[in-house]
MITORGU-210659 format. One record per atom (N, C-alpha, C, O, CB): residue in one letter; x, y, z. Coordinates in steps of 0.02 Angstrom, whole numbers, plus 32768, in hexadecimal, padded with zeros to 4 digits. Last residue first. Glycine has a CB too. Layout:
<pts>
aXYZ...
</pts>
This chain:
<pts>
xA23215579369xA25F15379326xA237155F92DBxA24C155392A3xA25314C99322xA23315AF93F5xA219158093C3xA23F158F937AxA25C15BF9362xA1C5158B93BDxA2C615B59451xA29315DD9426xA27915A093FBxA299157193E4xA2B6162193F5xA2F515C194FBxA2D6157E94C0xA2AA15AF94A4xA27B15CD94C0xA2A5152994E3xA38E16169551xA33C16019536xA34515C994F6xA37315B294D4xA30B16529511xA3F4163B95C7xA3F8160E9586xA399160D9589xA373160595B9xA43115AE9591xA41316E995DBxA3EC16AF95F5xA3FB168395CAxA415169C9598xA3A516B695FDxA46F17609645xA468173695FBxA42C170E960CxA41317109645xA4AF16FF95E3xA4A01800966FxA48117DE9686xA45C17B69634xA44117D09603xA457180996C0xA4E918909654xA502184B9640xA4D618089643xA4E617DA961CxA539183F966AxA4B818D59698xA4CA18F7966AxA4C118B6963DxA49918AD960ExA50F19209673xA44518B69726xA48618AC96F7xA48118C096B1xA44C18BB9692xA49B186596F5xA3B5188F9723xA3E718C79766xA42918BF9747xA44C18CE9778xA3ED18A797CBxA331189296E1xA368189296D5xA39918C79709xA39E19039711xA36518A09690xA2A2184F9757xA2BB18869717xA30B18749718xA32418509744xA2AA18EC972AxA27817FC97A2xA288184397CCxA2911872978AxA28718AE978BxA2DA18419804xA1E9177597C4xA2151796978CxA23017DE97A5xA204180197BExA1E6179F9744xA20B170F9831xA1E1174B9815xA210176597F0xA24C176B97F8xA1C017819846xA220165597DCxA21516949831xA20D16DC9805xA20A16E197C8xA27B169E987DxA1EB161D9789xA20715EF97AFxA1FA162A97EDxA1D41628981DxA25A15CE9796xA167161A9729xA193163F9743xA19616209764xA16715FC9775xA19216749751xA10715C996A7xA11015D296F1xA15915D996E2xA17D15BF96B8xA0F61593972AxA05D15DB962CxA0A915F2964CxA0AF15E29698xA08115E596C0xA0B816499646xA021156D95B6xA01C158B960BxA05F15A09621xA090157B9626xA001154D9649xA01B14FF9560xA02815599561xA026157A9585xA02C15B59576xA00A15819548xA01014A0956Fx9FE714AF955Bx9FDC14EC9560x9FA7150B9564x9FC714929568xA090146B9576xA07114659541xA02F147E9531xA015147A94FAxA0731431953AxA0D5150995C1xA0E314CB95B4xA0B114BF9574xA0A514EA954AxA0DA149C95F5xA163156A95C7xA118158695A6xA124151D959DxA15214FA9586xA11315DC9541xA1BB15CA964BxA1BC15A59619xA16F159195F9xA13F15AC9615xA1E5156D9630xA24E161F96A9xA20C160A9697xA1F915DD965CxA22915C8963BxA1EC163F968DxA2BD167F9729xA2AE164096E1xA25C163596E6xA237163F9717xA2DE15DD96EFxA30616BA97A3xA2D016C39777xA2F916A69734xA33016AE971AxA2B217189774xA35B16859826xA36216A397F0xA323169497B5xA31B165B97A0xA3A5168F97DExA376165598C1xA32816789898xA32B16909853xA2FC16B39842xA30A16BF98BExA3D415DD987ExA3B3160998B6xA38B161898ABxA36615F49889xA3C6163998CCxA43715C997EDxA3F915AC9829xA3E715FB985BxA3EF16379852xA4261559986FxA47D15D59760xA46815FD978CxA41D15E897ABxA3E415EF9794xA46B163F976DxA4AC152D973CxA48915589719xA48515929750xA48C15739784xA444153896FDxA54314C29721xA50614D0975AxA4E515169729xA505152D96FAxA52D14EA97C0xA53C142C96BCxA54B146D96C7xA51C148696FAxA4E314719704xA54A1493968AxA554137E9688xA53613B096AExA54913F396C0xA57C13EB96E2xA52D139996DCxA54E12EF9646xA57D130B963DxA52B135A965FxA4EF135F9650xA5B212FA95E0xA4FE12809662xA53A127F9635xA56412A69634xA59E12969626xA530127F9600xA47E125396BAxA491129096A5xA4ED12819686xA514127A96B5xA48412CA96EFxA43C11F39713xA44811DB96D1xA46B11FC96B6xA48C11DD968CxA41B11D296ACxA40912109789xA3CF1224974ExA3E811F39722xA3C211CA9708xA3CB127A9729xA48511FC97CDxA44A11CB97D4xA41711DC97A5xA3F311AD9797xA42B11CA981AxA4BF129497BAxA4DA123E9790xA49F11FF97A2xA49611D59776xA53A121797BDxA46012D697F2xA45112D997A1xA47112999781xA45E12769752xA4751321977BxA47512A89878xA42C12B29856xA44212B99811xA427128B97F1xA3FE12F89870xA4E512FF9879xA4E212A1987CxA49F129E986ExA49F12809838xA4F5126F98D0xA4DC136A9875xA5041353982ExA4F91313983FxA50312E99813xA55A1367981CxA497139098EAxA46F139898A5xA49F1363986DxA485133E9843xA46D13F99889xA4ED136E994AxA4BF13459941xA491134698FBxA474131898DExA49C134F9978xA55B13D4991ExA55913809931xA52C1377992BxA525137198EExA568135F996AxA519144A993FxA52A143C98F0xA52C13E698ECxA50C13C198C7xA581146398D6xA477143099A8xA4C2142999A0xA4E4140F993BxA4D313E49911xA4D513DE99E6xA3DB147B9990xA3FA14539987xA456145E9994xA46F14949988xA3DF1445994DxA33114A799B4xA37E14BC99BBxA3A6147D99BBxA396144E99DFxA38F14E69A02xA2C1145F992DxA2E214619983xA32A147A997BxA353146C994FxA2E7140899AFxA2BD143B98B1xA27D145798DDxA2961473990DxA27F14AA991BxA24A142798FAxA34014579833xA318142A9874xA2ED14699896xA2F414A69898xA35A140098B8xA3241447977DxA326146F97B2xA307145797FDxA2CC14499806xA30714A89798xA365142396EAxA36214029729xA363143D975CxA396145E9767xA39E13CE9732xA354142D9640xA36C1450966FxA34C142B96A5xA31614119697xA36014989669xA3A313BD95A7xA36C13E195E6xA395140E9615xA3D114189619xA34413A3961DxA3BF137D952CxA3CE13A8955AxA39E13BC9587xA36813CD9570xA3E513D79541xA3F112B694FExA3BB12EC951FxA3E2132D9549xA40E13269573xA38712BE955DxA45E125894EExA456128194C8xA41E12C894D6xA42412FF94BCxA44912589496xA457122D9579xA44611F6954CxA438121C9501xA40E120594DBxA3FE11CA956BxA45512D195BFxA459129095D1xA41712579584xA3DD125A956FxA43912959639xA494136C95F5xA47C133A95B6xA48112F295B9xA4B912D995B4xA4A313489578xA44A13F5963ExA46A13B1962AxA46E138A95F9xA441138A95D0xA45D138E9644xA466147396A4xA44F1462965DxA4861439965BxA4C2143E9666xA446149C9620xA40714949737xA455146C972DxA433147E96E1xA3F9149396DBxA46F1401974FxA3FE14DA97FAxA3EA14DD979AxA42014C69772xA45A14D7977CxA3DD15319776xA3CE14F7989ExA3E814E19871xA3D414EE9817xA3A115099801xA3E314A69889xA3BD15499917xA39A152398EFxA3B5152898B4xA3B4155E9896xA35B152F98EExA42F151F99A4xA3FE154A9975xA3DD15249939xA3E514E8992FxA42815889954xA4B1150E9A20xA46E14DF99F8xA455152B99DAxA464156299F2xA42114A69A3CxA567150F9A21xA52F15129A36xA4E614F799FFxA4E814D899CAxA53215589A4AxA5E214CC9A19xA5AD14889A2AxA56814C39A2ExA53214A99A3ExA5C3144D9A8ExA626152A997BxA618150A99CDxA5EE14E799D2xA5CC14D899A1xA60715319A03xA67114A8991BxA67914C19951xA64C15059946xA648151A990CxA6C514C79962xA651141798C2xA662145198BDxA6531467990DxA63514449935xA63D14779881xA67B137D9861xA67213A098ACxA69713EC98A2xA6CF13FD988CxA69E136A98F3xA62B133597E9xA64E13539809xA65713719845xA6211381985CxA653136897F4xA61A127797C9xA60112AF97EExA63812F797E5xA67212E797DBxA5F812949840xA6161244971DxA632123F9751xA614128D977BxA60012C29761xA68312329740xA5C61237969FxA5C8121696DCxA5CB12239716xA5A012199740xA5E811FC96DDxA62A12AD9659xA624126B9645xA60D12309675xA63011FE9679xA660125C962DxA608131896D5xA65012FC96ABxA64612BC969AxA656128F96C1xA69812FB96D5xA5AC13769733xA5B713389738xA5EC132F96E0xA5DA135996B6xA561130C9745xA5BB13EE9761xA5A913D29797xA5A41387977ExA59B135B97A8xA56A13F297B4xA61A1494973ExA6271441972FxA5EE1432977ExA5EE145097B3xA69C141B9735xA5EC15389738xA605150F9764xA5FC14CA9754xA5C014BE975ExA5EC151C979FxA5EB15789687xA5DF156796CFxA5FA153D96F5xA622151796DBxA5AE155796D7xA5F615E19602xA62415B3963ExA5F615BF9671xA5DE15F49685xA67B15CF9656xA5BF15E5955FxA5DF15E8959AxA5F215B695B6xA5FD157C95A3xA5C3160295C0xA5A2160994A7xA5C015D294D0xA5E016049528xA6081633952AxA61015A69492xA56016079408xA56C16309446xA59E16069492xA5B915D2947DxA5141644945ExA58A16449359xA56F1616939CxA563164193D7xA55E167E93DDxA5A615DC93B6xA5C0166292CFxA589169D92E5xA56616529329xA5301636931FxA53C16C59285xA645162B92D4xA5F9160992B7xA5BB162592BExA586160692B4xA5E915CB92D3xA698164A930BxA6A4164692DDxA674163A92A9xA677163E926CxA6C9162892E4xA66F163F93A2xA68616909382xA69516849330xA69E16B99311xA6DD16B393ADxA67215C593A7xA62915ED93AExA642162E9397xA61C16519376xA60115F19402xA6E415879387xA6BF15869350xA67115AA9350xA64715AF9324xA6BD15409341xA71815C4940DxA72F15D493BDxA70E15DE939AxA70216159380xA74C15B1939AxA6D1157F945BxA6DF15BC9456xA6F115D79415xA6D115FE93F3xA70B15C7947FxA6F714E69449xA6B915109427xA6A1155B943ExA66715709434xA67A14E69433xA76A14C5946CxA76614EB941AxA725150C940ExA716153893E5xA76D14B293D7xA78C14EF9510xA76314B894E3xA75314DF949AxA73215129498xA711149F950DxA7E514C995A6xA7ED14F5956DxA7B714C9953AxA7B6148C953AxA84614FC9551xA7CB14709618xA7F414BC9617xA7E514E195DCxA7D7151C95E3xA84714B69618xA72114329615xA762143A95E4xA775147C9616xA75014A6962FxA754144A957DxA68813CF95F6xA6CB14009638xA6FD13FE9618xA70E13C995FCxA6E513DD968CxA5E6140895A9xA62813E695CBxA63E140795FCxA62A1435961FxA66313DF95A2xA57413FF953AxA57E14189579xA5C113EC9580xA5CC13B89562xA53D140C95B1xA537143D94A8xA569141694ABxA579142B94FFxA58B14659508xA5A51424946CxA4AB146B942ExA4CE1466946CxA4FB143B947CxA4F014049461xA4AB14619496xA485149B939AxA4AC145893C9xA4B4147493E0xA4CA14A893C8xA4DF142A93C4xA48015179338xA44A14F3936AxA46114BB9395xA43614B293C1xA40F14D59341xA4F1151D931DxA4CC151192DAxA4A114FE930DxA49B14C0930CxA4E514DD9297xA539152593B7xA5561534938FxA510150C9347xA50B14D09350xA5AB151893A1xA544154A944DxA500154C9439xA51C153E93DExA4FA156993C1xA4CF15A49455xA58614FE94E9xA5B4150C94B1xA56E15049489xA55014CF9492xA60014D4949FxA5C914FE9588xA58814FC9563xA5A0151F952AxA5C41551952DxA546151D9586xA63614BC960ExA61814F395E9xA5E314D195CAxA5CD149A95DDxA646151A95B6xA69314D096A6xA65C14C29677xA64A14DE963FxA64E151C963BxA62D14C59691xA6F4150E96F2xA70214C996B0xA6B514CC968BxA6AF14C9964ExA714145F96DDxA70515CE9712xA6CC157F971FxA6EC154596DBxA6F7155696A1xA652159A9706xA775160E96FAxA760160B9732xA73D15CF973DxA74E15A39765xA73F163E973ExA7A31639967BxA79A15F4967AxA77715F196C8xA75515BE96C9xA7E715C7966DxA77A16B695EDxA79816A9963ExA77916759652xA73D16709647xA78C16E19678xA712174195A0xA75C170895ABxA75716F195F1xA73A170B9621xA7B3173195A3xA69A178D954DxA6C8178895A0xA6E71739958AxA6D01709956AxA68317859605xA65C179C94E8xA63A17BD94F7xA67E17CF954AxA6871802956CxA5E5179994F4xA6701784942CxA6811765947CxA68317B094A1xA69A17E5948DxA6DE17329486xA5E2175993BFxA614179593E5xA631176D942FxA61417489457xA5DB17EB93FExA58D16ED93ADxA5D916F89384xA5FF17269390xA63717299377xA5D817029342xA52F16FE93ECxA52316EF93AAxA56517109386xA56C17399359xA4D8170D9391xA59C170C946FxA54817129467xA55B17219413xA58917459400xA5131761949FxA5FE16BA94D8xA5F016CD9496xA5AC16D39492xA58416AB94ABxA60816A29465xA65C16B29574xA62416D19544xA62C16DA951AxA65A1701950ExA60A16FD9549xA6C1167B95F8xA6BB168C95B0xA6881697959CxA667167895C5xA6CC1666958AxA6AA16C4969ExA6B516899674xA6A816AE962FxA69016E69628xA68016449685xA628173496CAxA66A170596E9xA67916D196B6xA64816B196A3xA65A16DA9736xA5FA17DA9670xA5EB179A966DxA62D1772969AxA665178A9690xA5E11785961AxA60A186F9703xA615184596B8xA60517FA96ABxA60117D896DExA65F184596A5xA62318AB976FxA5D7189A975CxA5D5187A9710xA5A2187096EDxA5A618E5975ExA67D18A797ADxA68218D19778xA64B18E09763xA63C19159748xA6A518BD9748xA675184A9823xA6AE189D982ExA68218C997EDxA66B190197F7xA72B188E9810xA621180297FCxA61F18059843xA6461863983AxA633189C9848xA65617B59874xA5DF17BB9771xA61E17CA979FxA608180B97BFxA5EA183B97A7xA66B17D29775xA5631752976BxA59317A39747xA5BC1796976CxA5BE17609789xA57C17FE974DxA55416AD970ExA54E16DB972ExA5791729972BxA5A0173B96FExA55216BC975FxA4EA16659689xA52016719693xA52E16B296CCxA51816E996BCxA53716789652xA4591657967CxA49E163D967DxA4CB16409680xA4E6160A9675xA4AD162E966DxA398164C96A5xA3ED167596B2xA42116469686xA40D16109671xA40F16729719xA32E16249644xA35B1610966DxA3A0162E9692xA3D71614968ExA36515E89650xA2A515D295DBxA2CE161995E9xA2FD16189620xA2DD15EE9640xA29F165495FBxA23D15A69568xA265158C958FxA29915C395B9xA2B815DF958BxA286155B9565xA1F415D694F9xA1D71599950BxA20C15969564xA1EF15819596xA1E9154D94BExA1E0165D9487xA217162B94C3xA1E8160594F6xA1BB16219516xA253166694FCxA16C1688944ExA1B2164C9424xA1D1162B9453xA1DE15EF9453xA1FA167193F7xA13916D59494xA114168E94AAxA14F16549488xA15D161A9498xA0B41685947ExA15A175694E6xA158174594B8xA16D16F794AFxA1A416DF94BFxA1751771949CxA12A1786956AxA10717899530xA11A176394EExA0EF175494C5xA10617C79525xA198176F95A4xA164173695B4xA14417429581xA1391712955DxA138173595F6xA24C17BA959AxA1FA17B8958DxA1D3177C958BxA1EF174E956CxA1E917D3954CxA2DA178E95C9xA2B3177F9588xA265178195AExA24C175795D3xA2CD1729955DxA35817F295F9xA31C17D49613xA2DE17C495F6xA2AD17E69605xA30C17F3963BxA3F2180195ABxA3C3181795C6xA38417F295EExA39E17C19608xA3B41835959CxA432179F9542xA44217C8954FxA3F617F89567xA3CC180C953FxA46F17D4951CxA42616E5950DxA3F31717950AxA414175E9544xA40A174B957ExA3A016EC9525xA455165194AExA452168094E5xA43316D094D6xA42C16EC94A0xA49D168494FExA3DA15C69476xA40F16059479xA414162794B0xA3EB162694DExA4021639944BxA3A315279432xA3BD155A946AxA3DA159A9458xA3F6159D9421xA3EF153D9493xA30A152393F0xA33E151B93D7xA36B15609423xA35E15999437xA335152C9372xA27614A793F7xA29214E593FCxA2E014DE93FCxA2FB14A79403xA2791506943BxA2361434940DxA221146593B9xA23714A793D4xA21614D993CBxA1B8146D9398xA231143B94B6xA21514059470xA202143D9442xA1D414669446xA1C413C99480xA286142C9552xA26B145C9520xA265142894D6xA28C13FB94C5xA2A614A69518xA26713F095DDxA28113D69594xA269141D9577xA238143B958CxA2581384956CxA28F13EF9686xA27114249659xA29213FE9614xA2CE13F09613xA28D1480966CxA26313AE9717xA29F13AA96E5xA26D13D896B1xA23013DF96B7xA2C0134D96C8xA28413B997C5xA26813D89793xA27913C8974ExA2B313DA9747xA2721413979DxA293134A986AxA2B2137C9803xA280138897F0xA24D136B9801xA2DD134F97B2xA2A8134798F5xA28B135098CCxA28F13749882xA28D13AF9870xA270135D98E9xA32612C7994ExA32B131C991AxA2E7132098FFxA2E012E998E4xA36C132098C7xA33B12449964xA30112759999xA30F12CA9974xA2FB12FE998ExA32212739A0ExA36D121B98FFxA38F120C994AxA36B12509971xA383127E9991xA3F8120D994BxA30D12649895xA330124A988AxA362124798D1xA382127B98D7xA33E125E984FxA25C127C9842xA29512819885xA2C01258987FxA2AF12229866xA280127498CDxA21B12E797BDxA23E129497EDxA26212AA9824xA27E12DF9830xA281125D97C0xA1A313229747xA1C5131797A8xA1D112D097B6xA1B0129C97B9xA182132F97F3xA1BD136396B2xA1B8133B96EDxA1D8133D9733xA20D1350974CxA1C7130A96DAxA17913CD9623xA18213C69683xA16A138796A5xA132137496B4xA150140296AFxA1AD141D9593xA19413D895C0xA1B213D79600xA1ED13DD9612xA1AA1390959ExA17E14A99533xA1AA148E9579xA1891431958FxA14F141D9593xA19114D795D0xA17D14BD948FxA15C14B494DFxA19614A694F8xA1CD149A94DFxA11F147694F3xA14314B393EFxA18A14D79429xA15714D99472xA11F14F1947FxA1B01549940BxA10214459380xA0F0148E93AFxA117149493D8xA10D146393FCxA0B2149893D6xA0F113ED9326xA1251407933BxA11A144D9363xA13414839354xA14D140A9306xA0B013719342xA08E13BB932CxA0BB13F29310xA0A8141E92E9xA06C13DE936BxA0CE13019370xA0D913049311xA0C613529312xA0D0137192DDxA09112C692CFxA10A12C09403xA0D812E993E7xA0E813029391xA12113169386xA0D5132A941CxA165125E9431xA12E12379413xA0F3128293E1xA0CA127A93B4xA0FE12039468xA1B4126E948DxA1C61293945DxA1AB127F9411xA1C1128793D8xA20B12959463xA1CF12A5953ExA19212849514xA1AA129894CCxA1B612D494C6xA13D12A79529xA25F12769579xA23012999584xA1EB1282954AxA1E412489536xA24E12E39581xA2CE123A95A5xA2AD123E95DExA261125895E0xA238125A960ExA2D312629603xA301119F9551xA2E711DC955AxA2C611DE958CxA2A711B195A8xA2C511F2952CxA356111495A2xA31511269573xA310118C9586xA31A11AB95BAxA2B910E9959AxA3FE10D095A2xA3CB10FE95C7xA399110A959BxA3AF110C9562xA3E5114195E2xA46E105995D7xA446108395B0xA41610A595BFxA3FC109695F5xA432106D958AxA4E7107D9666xA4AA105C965FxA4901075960AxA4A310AF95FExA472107596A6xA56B107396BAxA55810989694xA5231072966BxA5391042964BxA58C10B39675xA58B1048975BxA5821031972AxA562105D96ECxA529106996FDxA5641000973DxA5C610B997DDxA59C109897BExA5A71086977AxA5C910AD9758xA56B10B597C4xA63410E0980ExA64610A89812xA611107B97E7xA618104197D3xA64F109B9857xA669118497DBxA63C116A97EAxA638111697EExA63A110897B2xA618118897C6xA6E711E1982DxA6DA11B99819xA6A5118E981AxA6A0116C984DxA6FB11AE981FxA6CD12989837xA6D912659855xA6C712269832xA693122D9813xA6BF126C988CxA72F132A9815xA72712EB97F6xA71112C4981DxA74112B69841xA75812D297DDxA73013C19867xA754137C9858xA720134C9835xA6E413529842xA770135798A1xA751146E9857xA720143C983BxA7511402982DxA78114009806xA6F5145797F5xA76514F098CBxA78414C29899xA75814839884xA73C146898B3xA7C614A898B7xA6F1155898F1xA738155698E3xA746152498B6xA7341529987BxA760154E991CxA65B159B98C3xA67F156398E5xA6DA157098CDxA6F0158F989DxA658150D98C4xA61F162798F8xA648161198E5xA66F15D898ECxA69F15D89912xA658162F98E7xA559165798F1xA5B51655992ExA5CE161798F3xA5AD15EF98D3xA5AF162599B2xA50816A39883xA51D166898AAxA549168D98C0xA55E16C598B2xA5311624988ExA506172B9859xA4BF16FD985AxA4D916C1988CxA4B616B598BDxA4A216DB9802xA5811768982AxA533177D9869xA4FB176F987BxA4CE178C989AxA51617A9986AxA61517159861xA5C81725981ExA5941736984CxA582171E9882xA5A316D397E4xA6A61741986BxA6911727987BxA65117379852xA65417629826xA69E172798B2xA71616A59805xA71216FA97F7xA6E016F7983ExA6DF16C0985AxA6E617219797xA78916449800xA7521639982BxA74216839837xA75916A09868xA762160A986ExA81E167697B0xA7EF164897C8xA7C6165D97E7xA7D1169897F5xA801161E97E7xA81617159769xA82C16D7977FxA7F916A197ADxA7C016A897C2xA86616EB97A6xA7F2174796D2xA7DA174596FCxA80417149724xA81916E59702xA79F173F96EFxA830179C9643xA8281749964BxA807176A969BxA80417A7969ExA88617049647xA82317FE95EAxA83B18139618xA81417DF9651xA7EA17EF967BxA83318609618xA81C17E99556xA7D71813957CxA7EF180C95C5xA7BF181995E9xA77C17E89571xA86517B19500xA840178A9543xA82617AE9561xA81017979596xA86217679574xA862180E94A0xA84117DA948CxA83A17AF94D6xA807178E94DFxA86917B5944CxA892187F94CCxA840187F94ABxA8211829949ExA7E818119498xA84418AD944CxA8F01871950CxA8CA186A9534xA88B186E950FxA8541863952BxA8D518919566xA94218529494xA941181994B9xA90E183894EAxA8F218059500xA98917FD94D5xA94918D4945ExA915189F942AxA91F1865946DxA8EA1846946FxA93E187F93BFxA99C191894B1xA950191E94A8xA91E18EB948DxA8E418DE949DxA94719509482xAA0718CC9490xA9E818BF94D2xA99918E294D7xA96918CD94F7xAA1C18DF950FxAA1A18F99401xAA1218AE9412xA9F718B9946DxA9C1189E9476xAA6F187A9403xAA18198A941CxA9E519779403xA9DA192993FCxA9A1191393F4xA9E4199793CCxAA9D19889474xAA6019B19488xAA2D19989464xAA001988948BxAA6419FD947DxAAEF196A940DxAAEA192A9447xAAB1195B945CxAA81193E9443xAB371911948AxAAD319D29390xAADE198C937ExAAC6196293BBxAA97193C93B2xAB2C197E936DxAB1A1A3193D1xAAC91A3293C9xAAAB19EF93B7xAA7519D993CBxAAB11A65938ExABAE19E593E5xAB771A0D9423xAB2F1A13941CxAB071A059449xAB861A58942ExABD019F1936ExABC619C39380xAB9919D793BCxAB5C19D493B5xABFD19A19384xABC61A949345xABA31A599329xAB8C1A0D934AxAB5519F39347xABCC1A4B92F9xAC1B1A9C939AxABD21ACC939FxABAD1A9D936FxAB751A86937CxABD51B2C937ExAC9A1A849351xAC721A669392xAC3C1A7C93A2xAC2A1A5793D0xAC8E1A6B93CBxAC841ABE92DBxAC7D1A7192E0xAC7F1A64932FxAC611A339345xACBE1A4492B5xAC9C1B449304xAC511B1692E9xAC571AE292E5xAC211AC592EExAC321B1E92AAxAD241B329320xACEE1B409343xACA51B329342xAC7F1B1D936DxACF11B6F9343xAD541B10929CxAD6A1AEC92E0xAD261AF09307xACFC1AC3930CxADAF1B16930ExAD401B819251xAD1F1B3B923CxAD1F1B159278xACEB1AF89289xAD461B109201xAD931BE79293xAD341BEB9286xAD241BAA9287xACFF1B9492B3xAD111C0D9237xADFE1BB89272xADE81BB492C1xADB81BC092B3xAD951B9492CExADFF1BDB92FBxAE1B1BBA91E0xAE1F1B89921BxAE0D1B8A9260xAE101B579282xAE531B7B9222xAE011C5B91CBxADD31C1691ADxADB71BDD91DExAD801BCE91F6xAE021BE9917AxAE0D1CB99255xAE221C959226xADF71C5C9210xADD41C379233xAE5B1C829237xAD991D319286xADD01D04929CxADD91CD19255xADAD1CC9922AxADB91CD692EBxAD891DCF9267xAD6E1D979269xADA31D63926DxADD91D6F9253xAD431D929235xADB91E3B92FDxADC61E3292CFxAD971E0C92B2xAD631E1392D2xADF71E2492CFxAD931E769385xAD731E89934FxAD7C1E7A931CxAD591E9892F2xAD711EB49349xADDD1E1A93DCxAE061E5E93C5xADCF1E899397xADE31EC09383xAE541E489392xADA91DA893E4xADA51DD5942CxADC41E1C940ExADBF1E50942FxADDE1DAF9477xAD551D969343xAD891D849364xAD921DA193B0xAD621DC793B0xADBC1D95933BxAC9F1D949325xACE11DBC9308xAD0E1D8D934DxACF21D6E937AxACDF1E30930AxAC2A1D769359xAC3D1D5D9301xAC721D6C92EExAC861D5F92B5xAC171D7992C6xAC0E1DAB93B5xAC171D4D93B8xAC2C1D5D9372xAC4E1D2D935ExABC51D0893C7xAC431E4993CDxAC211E1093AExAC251DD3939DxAC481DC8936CxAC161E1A938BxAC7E1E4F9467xAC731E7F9429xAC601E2D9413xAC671DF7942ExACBF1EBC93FBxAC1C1E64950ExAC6C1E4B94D4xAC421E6D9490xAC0F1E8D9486xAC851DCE94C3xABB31E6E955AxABC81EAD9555xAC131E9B9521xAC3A1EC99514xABD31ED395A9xAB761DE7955DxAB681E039544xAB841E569536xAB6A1E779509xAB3E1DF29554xAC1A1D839538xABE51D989561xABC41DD39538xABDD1DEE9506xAC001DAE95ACxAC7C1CED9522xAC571D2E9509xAC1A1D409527xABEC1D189531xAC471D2994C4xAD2A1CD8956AxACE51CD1956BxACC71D0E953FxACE01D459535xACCC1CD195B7xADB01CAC94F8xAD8E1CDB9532xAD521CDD9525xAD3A1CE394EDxADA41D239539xADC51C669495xAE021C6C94C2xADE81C979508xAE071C9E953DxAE431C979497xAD841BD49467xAD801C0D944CxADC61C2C949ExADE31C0A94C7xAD181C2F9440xAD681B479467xAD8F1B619431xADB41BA6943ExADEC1BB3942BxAD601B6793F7xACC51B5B9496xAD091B329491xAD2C1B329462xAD161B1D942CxAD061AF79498xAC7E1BDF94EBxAC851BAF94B1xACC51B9D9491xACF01BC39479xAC601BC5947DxAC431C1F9560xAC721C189552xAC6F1BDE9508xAC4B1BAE9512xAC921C0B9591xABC11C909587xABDE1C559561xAC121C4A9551xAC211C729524xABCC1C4B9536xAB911CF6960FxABC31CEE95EBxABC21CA095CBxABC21C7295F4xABFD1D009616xAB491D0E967FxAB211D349633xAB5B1D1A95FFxAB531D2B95C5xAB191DA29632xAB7B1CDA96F1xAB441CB196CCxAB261CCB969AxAAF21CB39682xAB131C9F96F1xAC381CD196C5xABEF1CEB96EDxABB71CCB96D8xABBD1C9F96ADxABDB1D3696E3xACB61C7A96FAxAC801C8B96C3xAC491CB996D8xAC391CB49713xAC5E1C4B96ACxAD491C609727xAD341C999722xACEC1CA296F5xACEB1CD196CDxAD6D1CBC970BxAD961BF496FDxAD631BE69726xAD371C169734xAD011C06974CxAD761BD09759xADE61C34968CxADBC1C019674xAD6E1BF796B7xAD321BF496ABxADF81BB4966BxAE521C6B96E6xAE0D1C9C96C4xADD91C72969CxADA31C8C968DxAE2A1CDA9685xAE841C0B9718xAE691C48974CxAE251C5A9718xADE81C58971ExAEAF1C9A975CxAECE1BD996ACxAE9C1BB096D0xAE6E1BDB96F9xAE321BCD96FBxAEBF1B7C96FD
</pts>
């Protein structure tokens, strides 16, 4: 037992064998005597050296594939961090709803459509994109180039690593793992699909389907409000989908996550994700082609830094 605890740190011991091998021993390939050791104990030995490379390469393959999960509530360098997201029950009556946006035009020309509503004293913004098809976008998509109609942060970095927070697929590579935010956004044959799920297949089927699909913070769940944490105010950005319609929703005024997500269930909004608010640079090309930037454009400060855009069709 004495000489078992006896290792140094240039020394391997390998199981089976009767005395450590170091680099000044005689050859891993021969017996402690210089002999070669018997059939049966060779085989012994590689079969545990076997099994050994064997559990070393299953725990490798387990961190390649969760990419080394994140825990809850990562922090992101664009927003502060709500903690836990509740459910609140909406008592309202669930109503039919008419489109929100104009969809009378035959030209098919890719634009942005811009309306202003207020909603319990919120001023909105709502953005339709028309004859364009969503995706996510790696870097800081150019104005010059007129296809994208629509442009937007989405998904935030992380704080420690500077890596994407939450799951990522960009056109079928997964890019980061990890459940931190319920929300997500799922880009799969051009459909968009917004929700709240712990876990949702269309990860899968975006890595399976040359897709794309993230995670954001839940602000509304079939209806229903969510409540996210902290109470502080900024300017807000949701992607929604309401009465089958996607848009993006951005308030005028510093806002509370509360108050923005009750603004979007009074829109009508079905189901809601928060988008990167604050000053975060987005833009968009309306119908008559006129560009507007939301705040000044700085350039790409992340390695990682995404946007969801509207490319014409």
């Amino acid at each position: 037992m004495g000489n078992e605890m006896n290792i140094k740190d240039s020394e391997i011991r390998i199981i089976g064998a009767t005395e450590p091998v170091t680099g000044n021993g005689p050859d891993p390939g021969n017996g402690s005597d210089g002999k070669k050791p018997s059939g049966k104990g060779w085989k012994k030995a590689a079969a545990w050296i076997a099994l050994g490379i064997l559990a070393v390469a299953g725990i490798l393959l387990l961190v390649l594939h969760y990419g080394g999960k994140e825990p809850e509530n990562v922090p992101g360098v664009f927003e502060p961090v709500p903690s836990d997201s509740t459910i609140v029950e909406n008592t309202t009556p669930v109503q039919a709803l008419d489109s929100l946006g104009d969809y009378s035009d035959t030209t098919g020309k890719a634009y942005t459509e811009v309306i202003a509503k207020t909603i319990n004293d919120v001023p909105l913004t709502i953005l339709i994109p028309h004859n364009a098809t969503a995706e996510l976008f790696m870097g800081v998509p150019d104005t010059r180039d007129k296809s994208i109609v629509l442009a937007t942060h989405a998904a935030d970095i992380r704080r420690d690593n500077k890596k994407i927070v939450g799951a990522f697929v960009l056109k079928g590579e997964p890019l980061a793992w990890g459940l931190s935010k319920k929300g997500y956004c799922g880009i799969i044959d051009g459909k968009i699909t917004v929700g709240v799920a712990d876990n949702s297949p269309l990860f899968e089927e975006a890595t399976e389907k040359g897709g794309y699909f993230f995670r954001q913070y839940p602000l509304v769940d079939n209806g229903q409000l969510v409540e996210n944490e902290p109470k502080n105010k900024s300017y807000r950005k949701a992607l929604c989908e309401r009465a089958g319609e996607i848009f993006i929703v951005k308030s005028e005024t510093e806002e509370s996550f509360h108050d923005f997500a009750q603004a979007l269930v009074d829109l009508g909004c079905n189901n809601a994700i928060y988008l990167i608010g604050s000053t975060a640079y987005g833009y968009y090309y309306d119908k008559e082609s006129n560009l507007t930037e939301f705040f000044p454009r700085v350039g790409a400060r992340y390695r990682f830094e995404n946007f969801i855009i509207w490319r014409a069709n």
